[in-house]
PyMOL Python script that loads the backbone (N, CA, C, O; Angstrom):
from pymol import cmd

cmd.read_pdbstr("""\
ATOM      1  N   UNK A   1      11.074   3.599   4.745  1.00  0.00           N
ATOM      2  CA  UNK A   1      10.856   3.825   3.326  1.00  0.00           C
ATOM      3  C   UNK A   1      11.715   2.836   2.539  1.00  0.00           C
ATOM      4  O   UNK A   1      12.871   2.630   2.911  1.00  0.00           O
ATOM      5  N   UNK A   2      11.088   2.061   1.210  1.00  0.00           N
ATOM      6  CA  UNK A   2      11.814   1.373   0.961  1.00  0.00           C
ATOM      7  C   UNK A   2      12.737   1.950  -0.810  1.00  0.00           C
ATOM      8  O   UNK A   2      12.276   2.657  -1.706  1.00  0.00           O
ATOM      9  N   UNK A   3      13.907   1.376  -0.721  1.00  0.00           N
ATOM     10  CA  UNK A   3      15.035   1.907  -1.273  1.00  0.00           C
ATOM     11  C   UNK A   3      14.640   2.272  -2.369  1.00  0.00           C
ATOM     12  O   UNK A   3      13.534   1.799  -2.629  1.00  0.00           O
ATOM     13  N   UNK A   4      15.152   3.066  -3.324  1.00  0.00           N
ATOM     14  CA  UNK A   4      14.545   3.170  -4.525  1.00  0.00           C
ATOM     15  C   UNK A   4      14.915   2.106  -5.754  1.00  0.00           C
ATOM     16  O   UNK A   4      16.076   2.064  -6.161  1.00  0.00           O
ATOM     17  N   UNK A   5      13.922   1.277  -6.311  1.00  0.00           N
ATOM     18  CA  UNK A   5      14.439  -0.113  -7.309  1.00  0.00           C
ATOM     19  C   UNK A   5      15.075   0.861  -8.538  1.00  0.00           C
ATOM     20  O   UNK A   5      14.914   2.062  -8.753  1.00  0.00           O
ATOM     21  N   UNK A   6      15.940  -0.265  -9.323  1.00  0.00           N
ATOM     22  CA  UNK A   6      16.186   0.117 -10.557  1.00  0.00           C
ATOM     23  C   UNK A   6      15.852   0.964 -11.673  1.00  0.00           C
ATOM     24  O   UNK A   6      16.421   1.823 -12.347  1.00  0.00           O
ATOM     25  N   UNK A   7      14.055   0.084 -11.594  1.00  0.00           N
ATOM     26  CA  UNK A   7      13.386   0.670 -12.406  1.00  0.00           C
ATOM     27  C   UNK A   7      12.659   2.350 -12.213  1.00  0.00           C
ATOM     28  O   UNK A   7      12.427   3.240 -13.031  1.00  0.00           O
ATOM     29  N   UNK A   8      12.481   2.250 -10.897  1.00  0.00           N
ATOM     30  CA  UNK A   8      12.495   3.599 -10.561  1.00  0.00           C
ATOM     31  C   UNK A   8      13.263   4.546 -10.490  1.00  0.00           C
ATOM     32  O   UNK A   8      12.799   5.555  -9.959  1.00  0.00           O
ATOM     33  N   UNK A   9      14.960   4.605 -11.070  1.00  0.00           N
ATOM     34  CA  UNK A   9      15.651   4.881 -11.137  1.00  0.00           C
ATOM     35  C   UNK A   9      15.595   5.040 -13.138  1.00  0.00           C
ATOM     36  O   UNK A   9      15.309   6.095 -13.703  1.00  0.00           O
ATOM     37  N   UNK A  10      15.803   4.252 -13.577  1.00  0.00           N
ATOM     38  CA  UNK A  10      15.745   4.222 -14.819  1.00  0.00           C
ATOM     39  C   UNK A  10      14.520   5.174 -15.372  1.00  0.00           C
ATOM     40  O   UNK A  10      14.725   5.910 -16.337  1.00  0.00           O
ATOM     41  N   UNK A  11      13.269   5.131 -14.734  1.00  0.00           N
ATOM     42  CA  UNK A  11      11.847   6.073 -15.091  1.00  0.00           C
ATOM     43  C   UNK A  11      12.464   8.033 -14.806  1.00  0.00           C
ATOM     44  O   UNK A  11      12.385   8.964 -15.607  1.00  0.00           O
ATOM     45  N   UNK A  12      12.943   8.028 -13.603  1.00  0.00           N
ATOM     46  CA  UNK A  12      13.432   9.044 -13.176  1.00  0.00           C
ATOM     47  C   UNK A  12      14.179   9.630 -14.454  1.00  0.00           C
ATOM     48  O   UNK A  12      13.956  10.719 -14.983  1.00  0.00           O
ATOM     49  N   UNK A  13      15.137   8.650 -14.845  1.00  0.00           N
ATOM     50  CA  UNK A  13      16.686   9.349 -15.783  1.00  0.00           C
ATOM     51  C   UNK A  13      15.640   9.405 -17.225  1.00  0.00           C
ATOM     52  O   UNK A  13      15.792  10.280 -18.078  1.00  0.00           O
ATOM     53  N   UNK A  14      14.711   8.464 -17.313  1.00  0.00           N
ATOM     54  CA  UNK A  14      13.927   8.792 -18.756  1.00  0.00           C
ATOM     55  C   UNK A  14      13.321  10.083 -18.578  1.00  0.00           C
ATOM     56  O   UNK A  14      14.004  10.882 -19.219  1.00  0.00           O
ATOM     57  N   UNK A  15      12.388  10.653 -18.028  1.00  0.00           N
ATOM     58  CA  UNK A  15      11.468  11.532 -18.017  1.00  0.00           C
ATOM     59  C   UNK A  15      12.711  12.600 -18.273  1.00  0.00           C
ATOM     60  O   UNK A  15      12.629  13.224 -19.331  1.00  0.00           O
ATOM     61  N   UNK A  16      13.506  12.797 -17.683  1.00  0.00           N
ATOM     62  CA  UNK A  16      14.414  14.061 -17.635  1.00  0.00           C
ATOM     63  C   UNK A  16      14.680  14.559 -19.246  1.00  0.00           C
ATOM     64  O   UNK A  16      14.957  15.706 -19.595  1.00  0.00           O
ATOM     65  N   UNK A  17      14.494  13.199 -20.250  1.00  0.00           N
ATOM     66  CA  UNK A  17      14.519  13.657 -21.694  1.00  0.00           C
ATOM     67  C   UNK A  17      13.948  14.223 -21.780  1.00  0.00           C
ATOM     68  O   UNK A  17      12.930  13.557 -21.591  1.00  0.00           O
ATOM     69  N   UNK A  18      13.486  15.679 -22.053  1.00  0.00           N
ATOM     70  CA  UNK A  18      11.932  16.591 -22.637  1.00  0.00           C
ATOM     71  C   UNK A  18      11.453  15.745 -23.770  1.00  0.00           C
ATOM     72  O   UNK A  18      10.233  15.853 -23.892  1.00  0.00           O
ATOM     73  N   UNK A  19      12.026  14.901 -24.682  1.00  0.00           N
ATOM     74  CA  UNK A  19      10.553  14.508 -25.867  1.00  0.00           C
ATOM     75  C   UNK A  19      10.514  13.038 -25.410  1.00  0.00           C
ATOM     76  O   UNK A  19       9.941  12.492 -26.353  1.00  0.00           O
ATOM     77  N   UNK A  20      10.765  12.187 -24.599  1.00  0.00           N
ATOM     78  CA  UNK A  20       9.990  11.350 -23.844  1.00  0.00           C
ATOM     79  C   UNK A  20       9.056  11.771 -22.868  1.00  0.00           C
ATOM     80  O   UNK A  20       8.084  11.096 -22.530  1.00  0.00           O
ATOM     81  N   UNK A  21       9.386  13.035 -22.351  1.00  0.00           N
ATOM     82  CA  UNK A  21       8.825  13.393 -21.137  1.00  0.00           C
ATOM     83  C   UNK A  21       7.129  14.109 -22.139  1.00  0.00           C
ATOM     84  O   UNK A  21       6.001  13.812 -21.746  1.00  0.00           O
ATOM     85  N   UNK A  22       7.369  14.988 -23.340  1.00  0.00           N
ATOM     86  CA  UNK A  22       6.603  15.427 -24.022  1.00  0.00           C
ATOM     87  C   UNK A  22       5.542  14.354 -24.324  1.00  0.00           C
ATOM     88  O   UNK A  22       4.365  14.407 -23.965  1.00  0.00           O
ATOM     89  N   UNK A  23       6.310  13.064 -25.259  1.00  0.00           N
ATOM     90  CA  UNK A  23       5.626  12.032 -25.808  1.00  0.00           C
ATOM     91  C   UNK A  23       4.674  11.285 -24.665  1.00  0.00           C
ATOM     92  O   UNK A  23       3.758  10.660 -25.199  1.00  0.00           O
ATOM     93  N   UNK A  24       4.681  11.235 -23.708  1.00  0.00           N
ATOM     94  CA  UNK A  24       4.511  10.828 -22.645  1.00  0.00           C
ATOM     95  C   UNK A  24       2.760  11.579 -22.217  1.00  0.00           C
ATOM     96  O   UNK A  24       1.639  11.081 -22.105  1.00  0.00           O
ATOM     97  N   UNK A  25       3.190  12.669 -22.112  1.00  0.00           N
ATOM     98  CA  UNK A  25       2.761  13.734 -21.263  1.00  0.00           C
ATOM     99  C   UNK A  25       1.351  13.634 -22.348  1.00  0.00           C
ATOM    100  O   UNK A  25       0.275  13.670 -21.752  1.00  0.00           O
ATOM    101  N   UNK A  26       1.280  13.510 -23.915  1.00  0.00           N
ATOM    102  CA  UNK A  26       0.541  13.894 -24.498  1.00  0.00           C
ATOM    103  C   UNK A  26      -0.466  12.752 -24.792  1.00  0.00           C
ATOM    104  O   UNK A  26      -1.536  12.878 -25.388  1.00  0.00           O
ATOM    105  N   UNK A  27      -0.108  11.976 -24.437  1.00  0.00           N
ATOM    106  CA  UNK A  27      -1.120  10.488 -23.889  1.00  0.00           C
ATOM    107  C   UNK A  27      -1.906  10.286 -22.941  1.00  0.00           C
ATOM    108  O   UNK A  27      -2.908   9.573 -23.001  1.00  0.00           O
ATOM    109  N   UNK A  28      -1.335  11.184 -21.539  1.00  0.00           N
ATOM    110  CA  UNK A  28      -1.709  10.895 -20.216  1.00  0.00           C
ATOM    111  C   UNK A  28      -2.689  10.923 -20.448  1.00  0.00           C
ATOM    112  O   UNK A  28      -2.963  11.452 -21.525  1.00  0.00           O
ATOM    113  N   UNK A  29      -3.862  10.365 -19.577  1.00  0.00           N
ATOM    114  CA  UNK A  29      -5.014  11.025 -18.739  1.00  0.00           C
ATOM    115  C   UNK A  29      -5.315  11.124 -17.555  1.00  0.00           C
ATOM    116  O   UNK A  29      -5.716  10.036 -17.142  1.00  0.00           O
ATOM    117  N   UNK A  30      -5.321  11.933 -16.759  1.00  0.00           N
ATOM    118  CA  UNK A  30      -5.365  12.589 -15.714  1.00  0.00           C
ATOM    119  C   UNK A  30      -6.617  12.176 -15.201  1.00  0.00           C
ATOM    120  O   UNK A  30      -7.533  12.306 -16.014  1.00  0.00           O
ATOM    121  N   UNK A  31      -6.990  11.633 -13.889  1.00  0.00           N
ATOM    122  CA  UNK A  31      -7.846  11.404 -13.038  1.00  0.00           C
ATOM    123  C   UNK A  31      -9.112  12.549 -12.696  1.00  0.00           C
ATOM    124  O   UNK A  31      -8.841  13.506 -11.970  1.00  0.00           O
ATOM    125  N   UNK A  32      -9.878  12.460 -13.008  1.00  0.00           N
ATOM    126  CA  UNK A  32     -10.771  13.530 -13.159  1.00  0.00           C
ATOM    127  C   UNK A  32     -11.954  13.259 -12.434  1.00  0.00           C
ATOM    128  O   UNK A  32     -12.793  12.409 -12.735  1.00  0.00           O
ATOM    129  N   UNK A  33     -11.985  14.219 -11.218  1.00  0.00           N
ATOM    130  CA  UNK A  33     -13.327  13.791 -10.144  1.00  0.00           C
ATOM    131  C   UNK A  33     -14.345  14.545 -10.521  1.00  0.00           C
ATOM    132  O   UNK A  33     -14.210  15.713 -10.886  1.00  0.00           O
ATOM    133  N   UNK A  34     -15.449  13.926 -10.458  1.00  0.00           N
ATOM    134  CA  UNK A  34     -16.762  14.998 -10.618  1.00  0.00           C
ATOM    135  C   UNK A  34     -17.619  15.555 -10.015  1.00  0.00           C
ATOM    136  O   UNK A  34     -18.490  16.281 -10.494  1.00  0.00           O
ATOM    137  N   UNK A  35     -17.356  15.085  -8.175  1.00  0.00           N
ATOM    138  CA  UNK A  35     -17.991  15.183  -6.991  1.00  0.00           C
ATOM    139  C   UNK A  35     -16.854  15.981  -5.985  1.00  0.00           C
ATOM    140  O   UNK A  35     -15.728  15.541  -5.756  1.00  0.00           O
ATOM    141  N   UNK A  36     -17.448  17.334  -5.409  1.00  0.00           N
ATOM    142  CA  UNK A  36     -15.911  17.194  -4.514  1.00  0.00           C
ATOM    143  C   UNK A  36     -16.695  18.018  -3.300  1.00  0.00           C
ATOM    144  O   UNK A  36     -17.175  19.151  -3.319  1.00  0.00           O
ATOM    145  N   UNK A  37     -16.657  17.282  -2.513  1.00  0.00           N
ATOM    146  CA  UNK A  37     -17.761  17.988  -1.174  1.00  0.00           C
ATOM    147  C   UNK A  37     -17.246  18.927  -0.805  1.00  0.00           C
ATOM    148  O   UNK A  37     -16.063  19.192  -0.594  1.00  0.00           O
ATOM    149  N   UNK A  38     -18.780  19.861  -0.650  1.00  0.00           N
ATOM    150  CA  UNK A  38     -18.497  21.156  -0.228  1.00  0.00           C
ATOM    151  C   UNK A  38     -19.597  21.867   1.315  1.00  0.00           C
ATOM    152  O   UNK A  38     -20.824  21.952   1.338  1.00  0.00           O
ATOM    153  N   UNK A  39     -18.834  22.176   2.171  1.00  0.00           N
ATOM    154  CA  UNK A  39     -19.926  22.483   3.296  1.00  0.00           C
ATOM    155  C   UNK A  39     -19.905  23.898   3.192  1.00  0.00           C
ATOM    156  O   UNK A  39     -18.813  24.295   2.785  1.00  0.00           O
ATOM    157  N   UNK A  40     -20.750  24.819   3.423  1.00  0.00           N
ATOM    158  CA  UNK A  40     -20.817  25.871   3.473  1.00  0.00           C
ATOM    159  C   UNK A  40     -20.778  26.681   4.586  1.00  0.00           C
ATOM    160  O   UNK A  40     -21.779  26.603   5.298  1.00  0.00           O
ATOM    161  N   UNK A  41     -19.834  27.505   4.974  1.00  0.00           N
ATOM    162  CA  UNK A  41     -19.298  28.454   5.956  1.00  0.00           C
ATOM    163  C   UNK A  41     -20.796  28.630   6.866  1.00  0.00           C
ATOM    164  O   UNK A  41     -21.819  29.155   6.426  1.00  0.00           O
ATOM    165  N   UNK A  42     -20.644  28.137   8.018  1.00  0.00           N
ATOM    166  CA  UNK A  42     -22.054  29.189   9.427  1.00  0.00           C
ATOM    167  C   UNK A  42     -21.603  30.617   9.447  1.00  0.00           C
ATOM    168  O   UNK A  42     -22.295  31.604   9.699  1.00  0.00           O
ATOM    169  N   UNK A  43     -20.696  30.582   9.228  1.00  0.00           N
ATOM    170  CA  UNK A  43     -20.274  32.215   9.588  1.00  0.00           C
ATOM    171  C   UNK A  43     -19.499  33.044   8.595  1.00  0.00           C
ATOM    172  O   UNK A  43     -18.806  32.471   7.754  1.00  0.00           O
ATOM    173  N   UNK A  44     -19.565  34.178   8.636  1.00  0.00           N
ATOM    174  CA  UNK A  44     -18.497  35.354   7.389  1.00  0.00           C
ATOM    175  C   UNK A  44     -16.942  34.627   7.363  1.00  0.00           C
ATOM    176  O   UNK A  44     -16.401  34.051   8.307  1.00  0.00           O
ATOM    177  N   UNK A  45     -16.554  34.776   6.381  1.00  0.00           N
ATOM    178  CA  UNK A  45     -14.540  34.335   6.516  1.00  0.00           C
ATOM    179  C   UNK A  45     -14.321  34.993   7.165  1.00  0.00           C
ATOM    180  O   UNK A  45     -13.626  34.407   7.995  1.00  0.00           O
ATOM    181  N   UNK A  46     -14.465  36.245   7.514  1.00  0.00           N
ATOM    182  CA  UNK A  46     -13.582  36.880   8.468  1.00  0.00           C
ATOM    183  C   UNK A  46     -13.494  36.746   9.785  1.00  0.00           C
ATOM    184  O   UNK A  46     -12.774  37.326  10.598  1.00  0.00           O
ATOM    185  N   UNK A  47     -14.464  35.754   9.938  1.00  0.00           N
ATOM    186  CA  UNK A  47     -14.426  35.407  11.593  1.00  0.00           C
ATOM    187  C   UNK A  47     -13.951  34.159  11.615  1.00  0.00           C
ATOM    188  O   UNK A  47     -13.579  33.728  12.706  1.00  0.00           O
ATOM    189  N   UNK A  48     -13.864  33.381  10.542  1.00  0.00           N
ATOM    190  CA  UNK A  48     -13.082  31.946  10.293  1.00  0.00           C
ATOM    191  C   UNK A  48     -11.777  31.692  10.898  1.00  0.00           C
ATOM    192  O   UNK A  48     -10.827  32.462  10.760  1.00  0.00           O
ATOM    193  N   UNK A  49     -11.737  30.616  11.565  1.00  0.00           N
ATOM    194  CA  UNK A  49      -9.967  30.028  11.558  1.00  0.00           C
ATOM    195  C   UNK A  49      -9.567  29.034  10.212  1.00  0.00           C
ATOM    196  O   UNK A  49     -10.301  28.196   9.688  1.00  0.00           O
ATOM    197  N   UNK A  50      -8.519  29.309   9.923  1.00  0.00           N
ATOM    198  CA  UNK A  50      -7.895  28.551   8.641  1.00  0.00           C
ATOM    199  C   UNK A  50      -6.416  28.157   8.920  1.00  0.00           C
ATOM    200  O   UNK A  50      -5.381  28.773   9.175  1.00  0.00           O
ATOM    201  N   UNK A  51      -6.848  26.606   8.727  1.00  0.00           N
ATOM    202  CA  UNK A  51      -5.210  26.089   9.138  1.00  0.00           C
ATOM    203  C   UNK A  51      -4.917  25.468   7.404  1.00  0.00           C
ATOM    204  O   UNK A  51      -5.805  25.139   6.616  1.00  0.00           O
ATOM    205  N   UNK A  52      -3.337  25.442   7.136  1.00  0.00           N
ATOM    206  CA  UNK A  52      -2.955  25.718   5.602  1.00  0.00           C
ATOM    207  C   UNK A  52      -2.173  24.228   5.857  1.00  0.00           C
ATOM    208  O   UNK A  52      -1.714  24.270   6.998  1.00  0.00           O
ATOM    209  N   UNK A  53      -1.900  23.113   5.304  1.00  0.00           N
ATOM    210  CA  UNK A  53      -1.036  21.525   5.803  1.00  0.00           C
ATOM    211  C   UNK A  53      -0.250  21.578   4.492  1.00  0.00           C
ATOM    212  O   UNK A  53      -0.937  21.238   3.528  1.00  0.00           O
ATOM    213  N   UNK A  54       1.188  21.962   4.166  1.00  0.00           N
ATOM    214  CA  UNK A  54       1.907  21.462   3.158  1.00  0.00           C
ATOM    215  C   UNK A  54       2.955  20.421   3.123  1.00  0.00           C
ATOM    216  O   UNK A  54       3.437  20.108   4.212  1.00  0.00           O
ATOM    217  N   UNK A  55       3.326  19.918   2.218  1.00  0.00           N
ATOM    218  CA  UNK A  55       4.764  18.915   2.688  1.00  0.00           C
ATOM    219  C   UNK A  55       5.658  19.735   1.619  1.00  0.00           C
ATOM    220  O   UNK A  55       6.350  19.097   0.826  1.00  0.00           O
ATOM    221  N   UNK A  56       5.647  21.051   1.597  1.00  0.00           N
ATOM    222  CA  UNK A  56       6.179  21.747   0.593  1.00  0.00           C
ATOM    223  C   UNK A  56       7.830  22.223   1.566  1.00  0.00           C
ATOM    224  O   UNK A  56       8.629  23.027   1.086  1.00  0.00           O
ATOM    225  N   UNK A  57       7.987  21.727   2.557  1.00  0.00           N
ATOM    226  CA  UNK A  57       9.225  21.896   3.805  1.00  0.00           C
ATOM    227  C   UNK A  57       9.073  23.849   3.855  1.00  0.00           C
ATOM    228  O   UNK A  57      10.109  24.502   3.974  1.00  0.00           O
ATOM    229  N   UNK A  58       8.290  24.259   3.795  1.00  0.00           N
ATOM    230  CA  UNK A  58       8.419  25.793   4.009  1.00  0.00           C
ATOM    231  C   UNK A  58       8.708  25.921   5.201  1.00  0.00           C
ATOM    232  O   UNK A  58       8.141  25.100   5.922  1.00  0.00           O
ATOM    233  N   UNK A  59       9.734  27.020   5.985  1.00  0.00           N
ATOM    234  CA  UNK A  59       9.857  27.527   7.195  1.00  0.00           C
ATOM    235  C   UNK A  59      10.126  28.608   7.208  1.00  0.00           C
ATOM    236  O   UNK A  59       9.964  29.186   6.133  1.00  0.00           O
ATOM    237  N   UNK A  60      10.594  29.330   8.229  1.00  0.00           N
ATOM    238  CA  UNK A  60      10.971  30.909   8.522  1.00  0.00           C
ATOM    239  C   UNK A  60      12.160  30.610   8.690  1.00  0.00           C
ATOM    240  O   UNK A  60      12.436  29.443   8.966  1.00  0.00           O
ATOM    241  N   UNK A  61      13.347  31.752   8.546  1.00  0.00           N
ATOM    242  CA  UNK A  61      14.536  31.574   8.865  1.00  0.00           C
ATOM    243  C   UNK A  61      14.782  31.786   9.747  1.00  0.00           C
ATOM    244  O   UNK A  61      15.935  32.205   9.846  1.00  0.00           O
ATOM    245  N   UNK A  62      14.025  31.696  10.968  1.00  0.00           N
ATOM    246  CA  UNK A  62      14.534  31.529  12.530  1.00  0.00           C
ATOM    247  C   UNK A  62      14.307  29.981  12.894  1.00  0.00           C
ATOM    248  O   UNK A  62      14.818  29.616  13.953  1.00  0.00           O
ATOM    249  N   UNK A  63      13.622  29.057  12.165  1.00  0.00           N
ATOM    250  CA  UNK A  63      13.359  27.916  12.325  1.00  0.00           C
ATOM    251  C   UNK A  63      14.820  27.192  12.151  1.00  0.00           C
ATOM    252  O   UNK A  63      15.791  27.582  11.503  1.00  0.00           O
ATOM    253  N   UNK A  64      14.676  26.150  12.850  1.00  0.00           N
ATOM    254  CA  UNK A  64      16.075  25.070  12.708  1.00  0.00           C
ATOM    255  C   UNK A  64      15.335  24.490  11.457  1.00  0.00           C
ATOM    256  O   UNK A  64      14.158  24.250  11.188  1.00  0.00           O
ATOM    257  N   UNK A  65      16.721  24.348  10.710  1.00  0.00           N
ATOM    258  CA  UNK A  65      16.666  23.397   9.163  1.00  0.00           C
ATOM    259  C   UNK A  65      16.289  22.587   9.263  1.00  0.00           C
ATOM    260  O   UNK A  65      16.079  22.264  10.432  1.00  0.00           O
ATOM    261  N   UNK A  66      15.936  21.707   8.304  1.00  0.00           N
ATOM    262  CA  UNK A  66      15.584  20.716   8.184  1.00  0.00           C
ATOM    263  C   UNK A  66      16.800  19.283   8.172  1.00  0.00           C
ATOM    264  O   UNK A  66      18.012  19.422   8.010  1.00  0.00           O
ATOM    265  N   UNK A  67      16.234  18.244   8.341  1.00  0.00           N
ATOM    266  CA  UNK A  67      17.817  17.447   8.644  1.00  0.00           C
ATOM    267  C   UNK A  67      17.615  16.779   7.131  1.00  0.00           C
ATOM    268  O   UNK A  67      16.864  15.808   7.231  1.00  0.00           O
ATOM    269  N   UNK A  68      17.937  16.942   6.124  1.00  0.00           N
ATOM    270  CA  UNK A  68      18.221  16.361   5.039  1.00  0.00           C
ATOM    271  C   UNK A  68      18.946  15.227   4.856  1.00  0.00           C
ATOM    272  O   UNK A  68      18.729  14.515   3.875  1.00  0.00           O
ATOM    273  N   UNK A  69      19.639  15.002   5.526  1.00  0.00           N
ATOM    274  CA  UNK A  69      20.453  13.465   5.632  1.00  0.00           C
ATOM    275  C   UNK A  69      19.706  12.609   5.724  1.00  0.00           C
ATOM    276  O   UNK A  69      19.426  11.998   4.693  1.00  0.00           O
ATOM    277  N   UNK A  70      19.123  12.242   6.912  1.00  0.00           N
ATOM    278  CA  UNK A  70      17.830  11.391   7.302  1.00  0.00           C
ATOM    279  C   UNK A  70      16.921  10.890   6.188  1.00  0.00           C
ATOM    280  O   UNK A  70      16.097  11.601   5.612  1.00  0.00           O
ATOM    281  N   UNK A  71      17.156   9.520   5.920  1.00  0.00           N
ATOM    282  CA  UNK A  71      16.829   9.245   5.033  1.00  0.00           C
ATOM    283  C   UNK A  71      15.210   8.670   5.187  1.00  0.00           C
ATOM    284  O   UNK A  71      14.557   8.297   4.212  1.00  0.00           O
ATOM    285  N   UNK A  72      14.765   8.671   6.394  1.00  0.00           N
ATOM    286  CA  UNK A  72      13.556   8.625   6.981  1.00  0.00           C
ATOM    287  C   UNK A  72      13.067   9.784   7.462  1.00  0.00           C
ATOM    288  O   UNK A  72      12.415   9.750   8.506  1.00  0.00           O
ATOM    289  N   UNK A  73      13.330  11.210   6.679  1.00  0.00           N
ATOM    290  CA  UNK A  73      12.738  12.718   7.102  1.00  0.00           C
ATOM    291  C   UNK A  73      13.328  13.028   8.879  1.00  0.00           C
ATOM    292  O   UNK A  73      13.809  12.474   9.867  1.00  0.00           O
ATOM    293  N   UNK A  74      12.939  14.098   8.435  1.00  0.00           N
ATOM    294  CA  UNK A  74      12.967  14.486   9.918  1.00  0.00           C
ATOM    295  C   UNK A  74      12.478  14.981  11.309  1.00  0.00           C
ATOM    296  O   UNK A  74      13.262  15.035  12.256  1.00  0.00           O
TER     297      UNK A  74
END
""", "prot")
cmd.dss("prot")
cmd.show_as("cartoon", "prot")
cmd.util.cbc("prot")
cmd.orient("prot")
């Protein structure tokens, strides 16, 4: 991963203002799809398998932590 530049540093410490972050926010436009494929279930949900993929670091507390140091994850 490469280091974080200046300017990405400087964008970071701006946004943290709420009325840059406001002024900002009220300009955006947001990417807006109008197609989003959909297949339809052969079978009831309840007989479905469903696997869930986050990078949200959720675990159980019997799980070993996460190594946070690692500046390349872990």
């Amino acid at each position: 991963m490469l280091k974080e530049s200046l300017i990405d540093k400087l964008w970071v410490a701006l946004f943290r203002i709420p009325v840059l972050k406001n002024y900002w926010a009220r300009s955006y436009e947001a990417v807006l799809f109008d197609h989003v494929p959909w297949t339809k279930l052969n079978k009831p949900l309840p007989e479905c398998k469903i696997a869930l993929f986050t990078t949200g670091g959720i675990h159980l507390k019997s799980d070993k932590a996460f190594n946070l140091i690692d500046p390349h994850g872990d």
